[in-house]
Legacy VTK file of the C-alpha trace (Angstrom):
# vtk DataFile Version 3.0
C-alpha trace
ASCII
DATASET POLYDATA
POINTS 196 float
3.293 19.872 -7.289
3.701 16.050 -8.220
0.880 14.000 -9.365
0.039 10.546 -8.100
-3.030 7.796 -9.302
-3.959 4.864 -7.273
-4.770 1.474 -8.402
-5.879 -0.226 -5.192
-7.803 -3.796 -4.948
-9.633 -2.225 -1.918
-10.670 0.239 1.340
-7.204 -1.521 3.269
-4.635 -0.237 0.300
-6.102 2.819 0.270
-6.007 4.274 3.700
-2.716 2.553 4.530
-1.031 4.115 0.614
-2.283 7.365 1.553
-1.186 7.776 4.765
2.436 6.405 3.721
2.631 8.626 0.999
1.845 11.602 2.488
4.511 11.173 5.391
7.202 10.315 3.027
6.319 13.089 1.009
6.551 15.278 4.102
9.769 13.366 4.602
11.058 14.338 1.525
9.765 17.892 1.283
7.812 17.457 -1.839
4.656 17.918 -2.792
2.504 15.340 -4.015
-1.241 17.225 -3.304
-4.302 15.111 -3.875
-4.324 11.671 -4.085
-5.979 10.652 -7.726
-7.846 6.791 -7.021
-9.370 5.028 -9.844
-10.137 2.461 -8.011
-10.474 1.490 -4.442
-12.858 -2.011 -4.462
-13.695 -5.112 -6.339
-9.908 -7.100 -6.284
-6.812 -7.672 -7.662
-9.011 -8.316 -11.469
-10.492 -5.227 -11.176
-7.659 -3.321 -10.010
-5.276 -4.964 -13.860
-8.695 -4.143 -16.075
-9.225 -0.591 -14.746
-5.333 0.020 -15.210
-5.325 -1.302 -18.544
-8.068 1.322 -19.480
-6.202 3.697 -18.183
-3.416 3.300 -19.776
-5.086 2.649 -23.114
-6.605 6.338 -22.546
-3.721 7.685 -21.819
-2.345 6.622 -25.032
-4.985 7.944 -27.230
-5.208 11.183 -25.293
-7.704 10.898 -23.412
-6.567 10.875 -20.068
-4.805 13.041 -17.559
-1.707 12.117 -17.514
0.421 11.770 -13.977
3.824 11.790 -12.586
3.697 8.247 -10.820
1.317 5.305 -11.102
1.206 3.282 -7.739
-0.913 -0.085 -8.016
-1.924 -1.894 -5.172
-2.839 -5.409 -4.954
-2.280 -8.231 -2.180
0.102 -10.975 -3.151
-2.552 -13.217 -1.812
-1.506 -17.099 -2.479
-0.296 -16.053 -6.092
3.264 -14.386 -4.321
4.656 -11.734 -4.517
6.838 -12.385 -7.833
3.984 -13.177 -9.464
1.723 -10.278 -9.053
4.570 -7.608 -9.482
5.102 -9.031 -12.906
1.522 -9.081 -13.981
1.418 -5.480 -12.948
4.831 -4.768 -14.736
3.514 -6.616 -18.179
0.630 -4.120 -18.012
2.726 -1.095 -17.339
6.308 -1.980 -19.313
6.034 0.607 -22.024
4.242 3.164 -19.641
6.930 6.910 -19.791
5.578 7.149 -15.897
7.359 5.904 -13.381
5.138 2.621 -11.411
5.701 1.849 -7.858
4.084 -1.562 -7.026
2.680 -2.133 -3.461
2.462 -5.673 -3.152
1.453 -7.115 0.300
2.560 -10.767 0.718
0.345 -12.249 1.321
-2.290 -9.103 2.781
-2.469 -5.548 3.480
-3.656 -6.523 7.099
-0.120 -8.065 7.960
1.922 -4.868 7.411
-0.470 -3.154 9.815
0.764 -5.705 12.814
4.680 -5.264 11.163
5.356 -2.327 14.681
4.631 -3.904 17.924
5.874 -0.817 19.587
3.312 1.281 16.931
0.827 -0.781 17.541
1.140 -0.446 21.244
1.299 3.589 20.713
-1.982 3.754 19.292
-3.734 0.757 21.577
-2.101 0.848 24.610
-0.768 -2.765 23.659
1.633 -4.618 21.416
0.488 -6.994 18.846
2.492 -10.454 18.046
4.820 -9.925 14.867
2.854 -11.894 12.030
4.482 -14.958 10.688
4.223 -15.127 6.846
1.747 -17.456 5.451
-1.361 -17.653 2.865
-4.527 -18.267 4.435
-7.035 -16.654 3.448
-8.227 -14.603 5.749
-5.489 -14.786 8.418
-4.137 -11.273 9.006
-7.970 -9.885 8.931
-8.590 -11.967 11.316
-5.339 -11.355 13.648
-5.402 -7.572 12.855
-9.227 -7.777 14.515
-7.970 -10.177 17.632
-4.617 -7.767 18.030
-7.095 -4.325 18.266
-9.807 -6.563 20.577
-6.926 -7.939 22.699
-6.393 -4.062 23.371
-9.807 -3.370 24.471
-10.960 -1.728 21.491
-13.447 -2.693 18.948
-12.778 -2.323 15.286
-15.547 -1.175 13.150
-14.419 -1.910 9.693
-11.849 -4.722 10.430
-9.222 -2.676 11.525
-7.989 -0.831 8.392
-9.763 2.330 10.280
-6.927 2.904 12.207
-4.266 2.875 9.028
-3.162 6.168 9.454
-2.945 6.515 13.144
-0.595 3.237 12.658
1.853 4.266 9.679
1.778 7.863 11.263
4.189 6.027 14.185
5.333 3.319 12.898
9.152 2.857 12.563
9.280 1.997 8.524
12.384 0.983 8.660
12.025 -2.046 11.271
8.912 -2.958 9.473
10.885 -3.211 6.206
13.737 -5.345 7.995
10.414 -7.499 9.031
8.836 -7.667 5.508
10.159 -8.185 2.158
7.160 -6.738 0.486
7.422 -3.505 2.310
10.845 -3.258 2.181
10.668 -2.710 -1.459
7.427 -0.451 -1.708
10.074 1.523 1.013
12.477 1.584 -1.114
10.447 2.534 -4.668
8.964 5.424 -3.212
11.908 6.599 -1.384
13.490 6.302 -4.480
11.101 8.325 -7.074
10.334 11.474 -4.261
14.177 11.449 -3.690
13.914 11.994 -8.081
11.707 14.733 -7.424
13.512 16.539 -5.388
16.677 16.980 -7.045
LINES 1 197
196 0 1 2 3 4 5 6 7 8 9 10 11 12 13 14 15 16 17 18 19 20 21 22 23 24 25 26 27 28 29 30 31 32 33 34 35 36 37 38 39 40 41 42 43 44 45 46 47 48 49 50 51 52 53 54 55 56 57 58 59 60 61 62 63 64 65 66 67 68 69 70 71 72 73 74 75 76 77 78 79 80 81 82 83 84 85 86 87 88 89 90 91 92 93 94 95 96 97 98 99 100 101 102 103 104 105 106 107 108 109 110 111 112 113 114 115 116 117 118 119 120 121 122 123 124 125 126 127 128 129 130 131 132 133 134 135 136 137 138 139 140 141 142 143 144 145 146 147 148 149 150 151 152 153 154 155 156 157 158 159 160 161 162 163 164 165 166 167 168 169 170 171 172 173 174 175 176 177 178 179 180 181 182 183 184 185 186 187 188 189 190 191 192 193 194 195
């Protein structure tokens, strides 16, 4: 059984990265079992502090060690170059593999990636999300997409993460999205490791 920690800036990365990595482990056949998160709120500053400590424990010993480090963070206005290489400065000398999941510009825009997903679980399709950084944009069109289709999100949306990625075709969202398209690829890449 593989081992997997979570860096994630919030409750958005966290329900979306689990649900992805448990169907591409099931893709895969391999076992990753539970989920580790160190943390799941407080930003992108908490997310590089808490990681740090981490990895300063697991230096010294004093920390469990794991078979892949994911951090999640939104690319926010900063892009998506940017943040990957502040997470990859923290981790460089780190023996585990890291998989970055870097939303550009937020988490709520690869939710709206699968019209045709989107219409599976809400009985309507949602617009495909241009690519801008506004603060607040994709929260805001992920909530008007789900009201559009009569229903009314109780915690912005993100609460239906997994019933999205469950059917959503991953490959046409990572033709759609840069970002994805490599957090696609970096996972496919280490579970396709692990099984060999």
């Amino acid at each position: 059984m593989h081992s997997i920690v979570l860096f994630v800036e919030d409750y958005a990365h966290k329900e979306f990265l689990a649900c992805l990595l448990r169907r591409l482990a099931k893709e895969h056949d391999v076992d990753i079992g539970d989920l580790v998160w160190l943390n799941t709120r407080r930003g992108h500053g908490a997310v590089i502090k808490e990681l740090r400590q981490f990895l300063r424990d697991l230096q010294r010993g004093r920390a469990d060690s794991y078979d892949l480090i994911v951090v999640a963070t939104d690319a926010n206005c900063k892009g998506f170059n940017h943040r990957v290489k502040e997470i990859m400065d923290v981790t460089r000398n780190v023996p585990i593999p890291v998989v970055c999941a870097v939303p550009d510009p937020h988490i709520e825009r690869w939710l709206l990636l699968d019209s045709a997903a989107f219409k599976e679980v809400f009985g309507r399709g949602c617009h495909a999300p241009d690519q801008k950084c506004e603060r607040h944009r994709y929260k805001k069109a992920l909530i008007d997409a789900i009201r559009d289709a009569g229903v009314t999100p109780s915690l912005g949306g993100v609460e239906f993460s997994t019933d999205l990625v469950d059917v959503m075709d991953l490959q046409r969202a990572a033709r759609v999205d840069g970002s994805f398209h490599r957090l696609l690829d970096n996972i496919n890449e280490v579970f396709s490791e692990w099984k060999r």
